[in-house]
C-alpha positions in Angstrom: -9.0 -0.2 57.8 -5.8 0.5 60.0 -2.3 1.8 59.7 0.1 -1.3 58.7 -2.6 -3.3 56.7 -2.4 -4.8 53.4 -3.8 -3.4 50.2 -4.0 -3.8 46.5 -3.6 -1.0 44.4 -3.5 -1.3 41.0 -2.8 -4.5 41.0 -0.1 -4.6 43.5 0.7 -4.5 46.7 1.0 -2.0 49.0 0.7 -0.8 52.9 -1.2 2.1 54.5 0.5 4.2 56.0 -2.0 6.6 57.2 -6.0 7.4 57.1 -7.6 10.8 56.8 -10.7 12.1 56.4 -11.0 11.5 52.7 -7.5 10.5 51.4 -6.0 7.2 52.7 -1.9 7.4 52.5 0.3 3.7 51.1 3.7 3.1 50.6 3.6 0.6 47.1 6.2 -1.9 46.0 9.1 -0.1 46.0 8.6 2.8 48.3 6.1 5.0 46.7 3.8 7.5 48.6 1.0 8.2 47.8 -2.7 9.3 48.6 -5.3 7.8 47.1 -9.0 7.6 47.7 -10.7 4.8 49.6 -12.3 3.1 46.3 -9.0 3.0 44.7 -7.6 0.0 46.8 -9.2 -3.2 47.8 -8.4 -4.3 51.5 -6.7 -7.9 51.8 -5.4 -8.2 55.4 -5.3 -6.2 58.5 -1.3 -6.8 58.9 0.8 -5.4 60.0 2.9 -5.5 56.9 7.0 -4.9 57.0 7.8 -6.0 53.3 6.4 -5.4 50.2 5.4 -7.6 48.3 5.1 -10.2 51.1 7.4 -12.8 51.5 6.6 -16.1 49.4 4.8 -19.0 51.4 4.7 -22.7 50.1 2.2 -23.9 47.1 -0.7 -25.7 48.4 -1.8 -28.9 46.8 -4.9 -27.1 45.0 -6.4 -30.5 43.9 -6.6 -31.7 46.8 -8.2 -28.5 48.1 -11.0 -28.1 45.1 -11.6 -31.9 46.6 -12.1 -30.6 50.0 -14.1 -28.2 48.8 -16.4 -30.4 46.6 -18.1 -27.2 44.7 -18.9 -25.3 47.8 -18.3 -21.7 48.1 -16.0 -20.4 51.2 -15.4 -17.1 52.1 -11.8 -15.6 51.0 -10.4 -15.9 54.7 -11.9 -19.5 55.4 -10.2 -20.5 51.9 -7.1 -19.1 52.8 -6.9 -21.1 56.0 -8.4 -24.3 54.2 -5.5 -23.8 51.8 -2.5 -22.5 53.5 -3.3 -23.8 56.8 -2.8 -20.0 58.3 -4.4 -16.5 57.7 -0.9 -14.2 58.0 -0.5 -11.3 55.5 1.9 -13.5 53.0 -0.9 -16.4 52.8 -3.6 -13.6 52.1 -1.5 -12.4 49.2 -0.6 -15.6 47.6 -4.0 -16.5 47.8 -5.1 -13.0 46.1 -2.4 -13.7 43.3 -3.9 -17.4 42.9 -7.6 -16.2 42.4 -7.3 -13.6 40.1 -4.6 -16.0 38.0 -7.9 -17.9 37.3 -6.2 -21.1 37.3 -8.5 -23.0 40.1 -11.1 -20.6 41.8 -13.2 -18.0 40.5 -14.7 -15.1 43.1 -13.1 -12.1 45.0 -12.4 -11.5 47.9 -15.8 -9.7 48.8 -17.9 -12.4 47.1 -15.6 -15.8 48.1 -14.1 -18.5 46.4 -15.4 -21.3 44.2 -13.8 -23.7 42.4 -14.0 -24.0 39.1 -16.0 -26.7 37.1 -14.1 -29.8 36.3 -14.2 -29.1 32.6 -13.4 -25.6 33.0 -10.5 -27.0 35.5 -9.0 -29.2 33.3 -8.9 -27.2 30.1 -7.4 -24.3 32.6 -4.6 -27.4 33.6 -3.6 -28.0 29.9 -2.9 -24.6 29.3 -1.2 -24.4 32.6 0.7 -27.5 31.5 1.3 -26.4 28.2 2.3 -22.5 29.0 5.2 -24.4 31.7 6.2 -26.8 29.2 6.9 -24.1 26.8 8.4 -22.1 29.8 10.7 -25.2 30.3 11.7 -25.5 26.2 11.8 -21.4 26.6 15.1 -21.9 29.3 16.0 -25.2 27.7 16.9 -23.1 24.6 18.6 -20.3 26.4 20.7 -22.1 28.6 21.8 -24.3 25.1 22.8 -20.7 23.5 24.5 -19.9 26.5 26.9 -22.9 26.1 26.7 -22.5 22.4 25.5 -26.1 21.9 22.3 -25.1 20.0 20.4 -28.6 18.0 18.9 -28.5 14.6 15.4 -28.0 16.3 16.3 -24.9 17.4 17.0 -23.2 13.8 13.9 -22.2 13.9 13.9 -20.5 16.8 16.5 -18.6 15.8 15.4 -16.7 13.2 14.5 -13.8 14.9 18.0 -13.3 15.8 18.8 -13.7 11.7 16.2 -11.0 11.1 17.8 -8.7 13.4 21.4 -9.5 12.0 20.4 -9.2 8.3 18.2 -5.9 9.1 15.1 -6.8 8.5 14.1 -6.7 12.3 15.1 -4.7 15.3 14.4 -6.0 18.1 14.3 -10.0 19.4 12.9 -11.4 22.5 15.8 -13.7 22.6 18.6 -11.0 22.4 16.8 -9.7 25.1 16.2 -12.2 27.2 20.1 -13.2 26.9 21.1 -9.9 28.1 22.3 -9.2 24.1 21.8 -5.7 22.5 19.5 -6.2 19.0 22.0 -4.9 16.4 22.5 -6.3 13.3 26.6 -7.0 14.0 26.2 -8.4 17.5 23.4 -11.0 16.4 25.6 -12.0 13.2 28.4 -12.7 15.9 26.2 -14.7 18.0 25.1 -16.7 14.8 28.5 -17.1 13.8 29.2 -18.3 17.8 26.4 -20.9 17.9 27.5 -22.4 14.1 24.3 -21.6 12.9 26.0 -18.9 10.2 29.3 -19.3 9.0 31.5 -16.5 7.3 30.4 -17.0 4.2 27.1 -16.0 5.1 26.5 -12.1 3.7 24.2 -9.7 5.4 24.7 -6.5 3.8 22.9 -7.3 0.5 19.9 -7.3 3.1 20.9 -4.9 5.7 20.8 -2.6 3.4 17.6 -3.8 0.9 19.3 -4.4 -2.1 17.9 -6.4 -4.8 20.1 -9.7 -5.9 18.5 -11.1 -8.6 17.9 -10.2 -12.0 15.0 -8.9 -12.9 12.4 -11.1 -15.2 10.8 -8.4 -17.5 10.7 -9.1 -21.2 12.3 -6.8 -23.6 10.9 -6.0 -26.8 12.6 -7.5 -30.3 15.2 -5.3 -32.3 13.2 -2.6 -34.1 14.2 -2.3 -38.2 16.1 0.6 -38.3 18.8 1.9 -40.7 22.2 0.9 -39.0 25.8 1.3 -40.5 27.8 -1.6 -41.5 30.6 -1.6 -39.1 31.5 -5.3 -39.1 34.4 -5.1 -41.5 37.1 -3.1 -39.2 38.3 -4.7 -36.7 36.8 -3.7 -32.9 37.7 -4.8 -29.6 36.4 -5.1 -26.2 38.8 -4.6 -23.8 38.0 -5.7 -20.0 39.2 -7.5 -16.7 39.2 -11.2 -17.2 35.5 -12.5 -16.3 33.5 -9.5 -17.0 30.4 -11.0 -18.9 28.5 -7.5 -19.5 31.0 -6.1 -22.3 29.1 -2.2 -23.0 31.8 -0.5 -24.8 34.4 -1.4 -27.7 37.0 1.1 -29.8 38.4 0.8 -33.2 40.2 3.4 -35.9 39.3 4.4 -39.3 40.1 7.6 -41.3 42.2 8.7 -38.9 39.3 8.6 -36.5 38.6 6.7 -32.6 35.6 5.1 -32.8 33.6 4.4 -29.6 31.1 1.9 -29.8 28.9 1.3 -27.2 25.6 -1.0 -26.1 23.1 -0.4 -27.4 19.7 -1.0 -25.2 17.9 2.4 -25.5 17.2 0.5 -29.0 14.3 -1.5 -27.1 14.2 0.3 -24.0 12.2 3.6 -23.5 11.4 6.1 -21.1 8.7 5.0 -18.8 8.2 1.9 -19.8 8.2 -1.1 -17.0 12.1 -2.1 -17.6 13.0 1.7 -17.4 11.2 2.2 -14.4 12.9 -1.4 -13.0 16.1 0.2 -14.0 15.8 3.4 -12.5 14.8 2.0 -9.5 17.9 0.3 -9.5 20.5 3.5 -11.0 23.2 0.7 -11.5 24.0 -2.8 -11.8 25.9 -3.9 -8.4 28.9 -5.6 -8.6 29.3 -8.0 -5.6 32.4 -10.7 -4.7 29.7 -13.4 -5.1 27.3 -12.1 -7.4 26.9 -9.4 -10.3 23.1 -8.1 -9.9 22.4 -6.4 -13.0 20.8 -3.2 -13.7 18.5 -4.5 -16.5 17.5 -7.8 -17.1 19.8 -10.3 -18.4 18.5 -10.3 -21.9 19.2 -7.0 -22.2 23.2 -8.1 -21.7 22.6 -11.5 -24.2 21.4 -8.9 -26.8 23.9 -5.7 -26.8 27.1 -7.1 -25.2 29.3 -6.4 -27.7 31.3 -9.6 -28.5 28.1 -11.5 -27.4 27.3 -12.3 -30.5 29.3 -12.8 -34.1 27.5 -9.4 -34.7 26.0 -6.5 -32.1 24.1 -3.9 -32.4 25.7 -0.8 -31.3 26.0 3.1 -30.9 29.1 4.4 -32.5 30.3 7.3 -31.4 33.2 9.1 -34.0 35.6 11.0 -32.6 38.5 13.2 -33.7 41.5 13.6 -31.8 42.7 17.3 -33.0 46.2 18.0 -33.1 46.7 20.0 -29.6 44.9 16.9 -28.0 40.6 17.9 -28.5 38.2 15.1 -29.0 35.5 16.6 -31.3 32.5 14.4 -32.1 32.0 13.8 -35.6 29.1 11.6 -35.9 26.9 9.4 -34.2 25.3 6.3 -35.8 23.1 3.1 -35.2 25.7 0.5 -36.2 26.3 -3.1 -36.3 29.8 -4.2 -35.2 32.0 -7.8 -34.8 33.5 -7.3 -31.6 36.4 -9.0 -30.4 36.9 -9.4 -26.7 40.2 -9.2 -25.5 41.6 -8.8 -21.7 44.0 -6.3 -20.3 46.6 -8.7 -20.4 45.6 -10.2 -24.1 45.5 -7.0 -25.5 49.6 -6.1 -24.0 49.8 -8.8 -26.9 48.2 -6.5 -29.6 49.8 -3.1 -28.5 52.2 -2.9 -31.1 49.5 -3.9 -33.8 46.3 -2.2 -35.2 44.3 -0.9 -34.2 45.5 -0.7 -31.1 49.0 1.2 -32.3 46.6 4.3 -34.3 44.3 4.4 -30.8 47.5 4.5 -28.7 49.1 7.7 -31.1 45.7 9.2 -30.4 45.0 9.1 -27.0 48.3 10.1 -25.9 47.6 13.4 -26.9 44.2 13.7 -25.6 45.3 13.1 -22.2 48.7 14.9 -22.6 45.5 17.9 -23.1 44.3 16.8 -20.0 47.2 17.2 -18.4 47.3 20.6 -19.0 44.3 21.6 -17.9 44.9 20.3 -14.5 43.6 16.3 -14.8 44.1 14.8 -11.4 46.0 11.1 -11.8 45.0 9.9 -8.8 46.9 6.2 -8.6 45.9 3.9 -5.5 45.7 0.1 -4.9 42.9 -1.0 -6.5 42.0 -5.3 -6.1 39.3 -7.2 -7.5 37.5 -9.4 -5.2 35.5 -12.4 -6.0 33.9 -15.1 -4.2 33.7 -18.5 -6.1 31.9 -20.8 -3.8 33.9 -21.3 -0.9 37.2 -19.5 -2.6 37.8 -16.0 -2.1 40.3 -14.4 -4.6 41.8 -10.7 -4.5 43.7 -10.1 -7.4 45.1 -6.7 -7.9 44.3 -4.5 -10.4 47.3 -2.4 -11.6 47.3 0.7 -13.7 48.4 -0.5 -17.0 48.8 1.3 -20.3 46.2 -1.2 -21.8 43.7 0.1 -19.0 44.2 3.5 -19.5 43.8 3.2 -23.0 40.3 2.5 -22.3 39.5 4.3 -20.2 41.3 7.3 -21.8 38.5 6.2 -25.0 35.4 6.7 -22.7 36.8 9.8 -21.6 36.8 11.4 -24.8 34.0 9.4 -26.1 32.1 11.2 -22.8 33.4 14.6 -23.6 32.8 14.9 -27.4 29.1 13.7 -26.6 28.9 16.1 -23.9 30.1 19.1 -25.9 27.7 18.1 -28.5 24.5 18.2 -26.2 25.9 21.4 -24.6 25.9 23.0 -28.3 22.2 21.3 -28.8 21.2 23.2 -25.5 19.3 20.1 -24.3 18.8 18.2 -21.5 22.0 16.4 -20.7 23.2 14.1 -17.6 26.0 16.0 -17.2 29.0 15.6 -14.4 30.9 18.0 -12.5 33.2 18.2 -9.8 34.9 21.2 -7.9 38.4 21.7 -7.6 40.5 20.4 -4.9 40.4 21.9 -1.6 44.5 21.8 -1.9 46.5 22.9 -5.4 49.5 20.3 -3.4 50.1 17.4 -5.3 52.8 14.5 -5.6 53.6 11.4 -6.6 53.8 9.2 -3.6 51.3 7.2 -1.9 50.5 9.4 1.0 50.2 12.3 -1.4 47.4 10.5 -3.4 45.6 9.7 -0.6 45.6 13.4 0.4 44.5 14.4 -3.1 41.6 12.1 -2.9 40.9 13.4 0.8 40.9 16.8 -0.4 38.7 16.1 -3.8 34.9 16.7 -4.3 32.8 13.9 -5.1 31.6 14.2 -8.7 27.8 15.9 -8.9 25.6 14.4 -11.6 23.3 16.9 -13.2 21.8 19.0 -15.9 23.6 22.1 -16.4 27.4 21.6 -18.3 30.2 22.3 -16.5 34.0 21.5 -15.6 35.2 18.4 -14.1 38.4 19.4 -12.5 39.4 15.8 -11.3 39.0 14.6 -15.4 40.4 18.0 -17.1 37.3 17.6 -19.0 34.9 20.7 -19.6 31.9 19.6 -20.3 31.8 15.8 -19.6 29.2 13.1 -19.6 29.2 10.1 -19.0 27.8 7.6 -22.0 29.7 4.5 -22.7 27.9 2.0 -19.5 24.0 1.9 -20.8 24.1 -1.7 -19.6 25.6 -1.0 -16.4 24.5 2.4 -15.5 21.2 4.2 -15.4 22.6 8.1 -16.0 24.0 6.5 -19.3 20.5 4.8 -20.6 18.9 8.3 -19.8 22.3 9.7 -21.8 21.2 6.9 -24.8 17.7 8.1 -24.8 18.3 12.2 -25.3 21.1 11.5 -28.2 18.8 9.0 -30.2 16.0 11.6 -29.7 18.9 14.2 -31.2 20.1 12.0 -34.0 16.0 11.1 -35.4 15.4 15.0 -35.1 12.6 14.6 -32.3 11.6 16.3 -29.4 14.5 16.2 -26.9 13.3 15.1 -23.4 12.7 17.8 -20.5 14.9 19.2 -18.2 12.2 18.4 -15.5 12.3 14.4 -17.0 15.9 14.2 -16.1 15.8 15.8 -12.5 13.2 13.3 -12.0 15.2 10.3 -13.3 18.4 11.0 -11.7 16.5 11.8 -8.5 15.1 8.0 -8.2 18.7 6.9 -10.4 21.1 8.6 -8.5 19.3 7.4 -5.1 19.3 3.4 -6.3 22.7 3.7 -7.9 24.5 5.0 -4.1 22.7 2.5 -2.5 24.7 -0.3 -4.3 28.2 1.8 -4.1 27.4 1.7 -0.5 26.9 -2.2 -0.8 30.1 -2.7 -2.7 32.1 -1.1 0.1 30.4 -3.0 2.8 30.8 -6.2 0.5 34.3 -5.9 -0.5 35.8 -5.3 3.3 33.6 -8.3 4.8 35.2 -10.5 2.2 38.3 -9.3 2.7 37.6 -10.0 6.5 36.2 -13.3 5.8 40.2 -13.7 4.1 41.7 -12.7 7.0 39.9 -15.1 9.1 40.3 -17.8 7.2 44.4 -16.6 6.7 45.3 -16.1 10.6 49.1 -16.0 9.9 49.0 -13.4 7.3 51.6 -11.1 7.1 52.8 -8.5 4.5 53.6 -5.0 4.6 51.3 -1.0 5.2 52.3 2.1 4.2 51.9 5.2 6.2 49.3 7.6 4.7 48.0 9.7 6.7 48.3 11.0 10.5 45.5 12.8 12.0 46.2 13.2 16.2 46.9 9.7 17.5 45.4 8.0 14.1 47.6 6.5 12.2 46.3 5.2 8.7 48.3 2.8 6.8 47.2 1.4 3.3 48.1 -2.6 2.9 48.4 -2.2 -1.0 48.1 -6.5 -1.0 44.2 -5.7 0.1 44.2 -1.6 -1.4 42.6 -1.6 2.4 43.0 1.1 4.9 44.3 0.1 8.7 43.4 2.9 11.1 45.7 2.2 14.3 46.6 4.5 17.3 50.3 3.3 16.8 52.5 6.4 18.8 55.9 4.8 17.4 58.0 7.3 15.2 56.4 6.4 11.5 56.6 9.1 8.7 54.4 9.5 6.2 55.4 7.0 3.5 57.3 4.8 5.5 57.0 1.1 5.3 56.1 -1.2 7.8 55.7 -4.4 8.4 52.6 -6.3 9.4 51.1 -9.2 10.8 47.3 -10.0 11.4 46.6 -9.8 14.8 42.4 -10.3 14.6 39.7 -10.6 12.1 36.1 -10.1 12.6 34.0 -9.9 9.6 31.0 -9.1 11.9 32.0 -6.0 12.8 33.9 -4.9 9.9 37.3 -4.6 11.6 40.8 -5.7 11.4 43.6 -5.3 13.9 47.2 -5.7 13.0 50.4 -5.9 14.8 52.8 -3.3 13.5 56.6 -4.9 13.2 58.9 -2.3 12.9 
């Protein structure tokens, strides 16, 4: 061994740089020092050696050289020159790299060189063949991704990249190899690039695991219990054009509002396999393209009231006092006719009954609400749905036909809450804190501050006030179909009603645990859903233009709400625009794979 000769060392090479008694000093690939001990490298060539690795030398014709050969075994350095035609330092190292590659030869460079068997030879020259021809396909499809020219073939392929953009994987060789970073937004783009996705491809259903079908489970037949005969006054289902999962209907007798609601907790029980489905789920999802339901869809063809000629129901009684209270006066199994009418139909009906009693009613219940400090909070709201290739935003104004209703569940919610707070038993009930800021007004910035400043509502056991409602106590009860807090609600009051054993307050923390957990997953989803449509509209609507309103100014933000979209524009805009000012807009980029939207601001 001398200073300047070449070694291997740990598989690569390297170059002593000095010898001492027991510790020999290299310089690896890269400039690395080290000392090592004699039996940690394996000598190749005496050198000297300037560049590390060695430079490359030309391939040899290797069959041509087993020929020559002809099954004889050759030292390492008479191989070397048989092959190359030379002994320097960079043939000795291509030479090293060839034998252990295991290709042609087998040996070292102690033992020599032998070429391998001609079986052995040609099975090693199909995999050879085989591992460049897939090298070739491998930068075949690259370079057709890098020119966005992908073919049919190559779809599959590609799914690693669709795994990383719907979530399910997080990491791809390809992204990688491509110089592309593996998250989810950048491989949808790249699908959407290549044509291999268009826009009206979703992810987030699967980004974020979401269920999107229905589930399957039986429910059990109607049991034969004592219900009241409602069917002869006349009840109606008031809801958005479309809906197909009616839960809740109100009509007036006796100078009472009566609630009735769906009825599932009828079939459904605690514990059993659909109300473990449906807590697992907390709520049914509403999507642009698709409504995923909480429970299975016979559950719907059975209680949606106005299904059916005649539904089964819970009917909830309620009597509006004189300064505005909703006391609950009885609860009953019923069966009801149900008519379904729409906002808009029932505009038709105001002046009529029962809609004319409920109106007198109601007014004064939320006049109460009022008073104790009810938070109107009034912002754009749209409805979004996706009918094949069709994407539709329709606003959804606040209307005295809406608030009717929902004014009904409110009081339907309350007078069953105050009820189970009386009974001391185990309750869903909802609360929510006051608002950070006593400030309110009437314009559209001033909402959006008042929403800012508000506490989400808190689901739980112990009664309470809900400051945003006016409401103390409050529970939500009138969405069994749609909601999972509400079923639980269903399964306590029928419990109540047939005097048995109320369920724990340990049952519910458990249920709204898994409930609560399933049911923000899909509010989540309904965000994300709503904006990428509303992207995907933009896209496909380049030369939109309409109008924002200043909201809200934070620093350099700027945060204008397009009421046409109820969508909130975030822009760094340093013009002179106060809040509540109206500007107008023009679409200046969409890209649903991101989630963003720029606009130019006209002034």
């Amino acid at each position: 061994m001398n200073t300047g000769a070449l070694v291997i060392y740990r598989g690569r090479s390297a170059v002593i740089t000095g010898i001492g008694r027991d510790k020999i000093e290299i310089r690896g690939e890269g400039g690395t020092e080290r000392s090592v001990r004699p039996k940690d490298i394996e000598f190749l060539h005496p050198g000297p050696v300037a560049v590390l690795p060695p430079p490359e030398v030309p391939e040899p014709d290797w069959p041509a050289v087993v020929e020559l050969m002809d099954d004889e075994t050759l030292s390492f350095g008479e191989w070397v020159e048989l092959a190359y035609g030379r002994g320097g330092a960079p043939e000795y190292y291509a030479a090293w790299r060839v034998l252990t590659g295991g290709d042609w030869f087998s040996g070292s460079i102690d033992s020599g060189v032998t070429p391998l068997p001609p079986e052995l030879l040609a099975e090693r020259r199909a995999a050879r063949e085989a591992r460049e021809a897939e090298r070739a396909a491998r930068e075949a499809l690259l370079d057709r991704i890098r020119r966005r020219a992908v073919i049919p073939e190559d779809r599959r392929a590609l799914r690693e990249i669709e795994a990383v953009a719907l979530g399910s994987a997080g990491s791809s060789r390809l992204l990688k190899e491509l110089g592309i970073e593996a998250a989810p937004e950048k491989a949808h783009r790249l699908l959407l690039e290549l044509g291999v996705w268009d826009c009206f491809v979703d992810p987030w259903p699967a980004r974020l695991g979401v269920e999107t079908q229905a589930s399957e489970l039986p429910l059990p037949e109607l049991p034969d219990e004592a219900r009241v005969d409602l069917t002869g006054m006349r009840s109606l289902a008031i809801d958005d054009s479309g809906s197909d999962d009616p839960d809740d209907a109100v009509a007036f007798a006796d100078g009472c509002l009566y609630v009735h609601v769906a009825d599932p907790a009828a079939v459904i029980h605690p514990g059993d396999p659909v109300d473990r489905e449906a807590r697992l789920r907390g709520a049914t999802c509403y999507l642009p393209e698709r409504v995923v339901p909480m429970l299975p869809e016979a559950a719907t063809a059975q209680f949606g009231l106005g299904l059916k000629p005649v539904s089964p129901a819970l009917t909830f009684v309620i009597r509006i006092t004189a300064d505005g209270e909703a006391v609950l006066e009885r609860m009953m199994p019923s069966l009801v006719a149900v008519t379904r009418l729409t906002y808009e139909s029932a505009a038709g009906e105001w002046e009529q009954s029962p809609l004319r009693e409920i109106r007198s009613e109601l007014e004064r219940f939320r006049e109460r609400r009022r008073r104790e400090g009810a938070l109107f909070i009034r912002l754009p709201e749209v409805k979004t749905v996706v009918r094949g290739r069709e994407i539709v935003i329709t606003p959804c104004p606040v209307t005295p036909e809406r608030e009717l209703v929902a004014n009904a569940m409110l009081a339907a919610g309350h007078a069953a809450a105050k009820f189970m707070a009386e009974q001391g038993a185990a309750f869903p009930f909802v609360t929510q804190a006051p608002p950070e800021t006593p400030e309110r007004g009437e314009t559209l910035a001033a909402m959006y501050e008042l929403r800012r400043n508000s506490a989400p509502s808190v689901p739980g056991p112990v009664p309470g006030r809900h400051f945003g409602l006016g409401l103390e106590p409050y529970a939500r009860i009138t969405s069994p179909l749609r909601r999972y807090a509400d079923l639980w609600a269903h399964y306590q009051l029928r419990r109540i009603m047939r005097g048995e054993e109320p369920l724990t307050w340990e049952e519910l923390e458990s249920a709204l645990t898994y409930s609560e957990a399933g049911a923000a997953v899909r509010r989540k989803l309904e965000r994300y859903a709503d904006e990428y449509w509303l992207l995907v509209y933009l896209k496909l609507h380049p030369d939109w233009e309409g109008f924002g309103v200043a909201v809200d100014r934070q620093g350099e933000r700027l945060t204008l709400a397009i009421p046409e979209f109820a969508y909130e524009y975030k822009s760094r805009y340093q013009g002179k625009i106060g809040l509540d000012d109206e500007v107008g807009l023009k679409l200046a980029d969409s890209d649903p794979a991101a989630l963003r939207a720029a606009f130019q601001i006209k002034r």
